[in-house]
N, C-alpha and C positions, 0 to 999 in steps of 0.2 A: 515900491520898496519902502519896507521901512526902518527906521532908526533903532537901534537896539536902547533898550531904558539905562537911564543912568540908574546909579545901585542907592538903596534911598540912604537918607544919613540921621543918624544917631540926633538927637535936639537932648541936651542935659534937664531943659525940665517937663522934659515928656513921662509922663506916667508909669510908661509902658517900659519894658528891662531892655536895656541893649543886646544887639543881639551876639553868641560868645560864636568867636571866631578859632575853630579849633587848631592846634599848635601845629607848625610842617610836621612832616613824616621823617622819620630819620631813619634809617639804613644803615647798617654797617656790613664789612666784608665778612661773608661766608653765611649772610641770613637766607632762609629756603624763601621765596615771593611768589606771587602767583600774579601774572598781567590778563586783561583781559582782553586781549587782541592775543601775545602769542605762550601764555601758558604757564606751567611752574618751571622755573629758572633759581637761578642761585645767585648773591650780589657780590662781584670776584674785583670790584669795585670803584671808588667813590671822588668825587672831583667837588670837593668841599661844599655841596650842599647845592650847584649847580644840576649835578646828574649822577646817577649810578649808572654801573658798566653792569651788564645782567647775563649770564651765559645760559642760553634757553636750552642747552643739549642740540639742536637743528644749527643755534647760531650764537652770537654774542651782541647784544642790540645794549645802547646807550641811550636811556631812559632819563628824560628830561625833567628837573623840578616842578611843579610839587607833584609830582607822582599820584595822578589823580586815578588812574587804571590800576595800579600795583600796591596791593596789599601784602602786609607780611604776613608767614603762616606760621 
């Protein structure tokens, strides 16, 4: 088994550019989204940057921060 790597870190007189960490996703009520597990959904909504509440048409799933499956469309 092994150890997962630590994530390497920035040194300020490294040569080389930091790397840009892109901003969270933000969501508001009534954006059309598309998940890749269960599909295009609608976001009926939001629990302050914890989670979106997502209504898939089959269901309503609660979609956890940072929303790494769910783009907006």
């Amino acid at each position: 088994m092994t150890k997962p790597r630590a994530p390497k870190r920035f040194l300020p007189t490294s040569p080389f550019k930091a790397p840009v960490t892109p901003p969270p996703k933000q969501f508001a009520v009534g954006d059309q989204v598309t998940h890749d597990v269960h599909g295009l959904g609608r976001v009926i909504g939001i629990e302050d940057g914890i989670a979106a509440v997502v209504d898939f048409g089959s269901g309503q799933e609660r979609i956890l921060s940072p929303y790494a499956k769910m783009t907006k469309l």
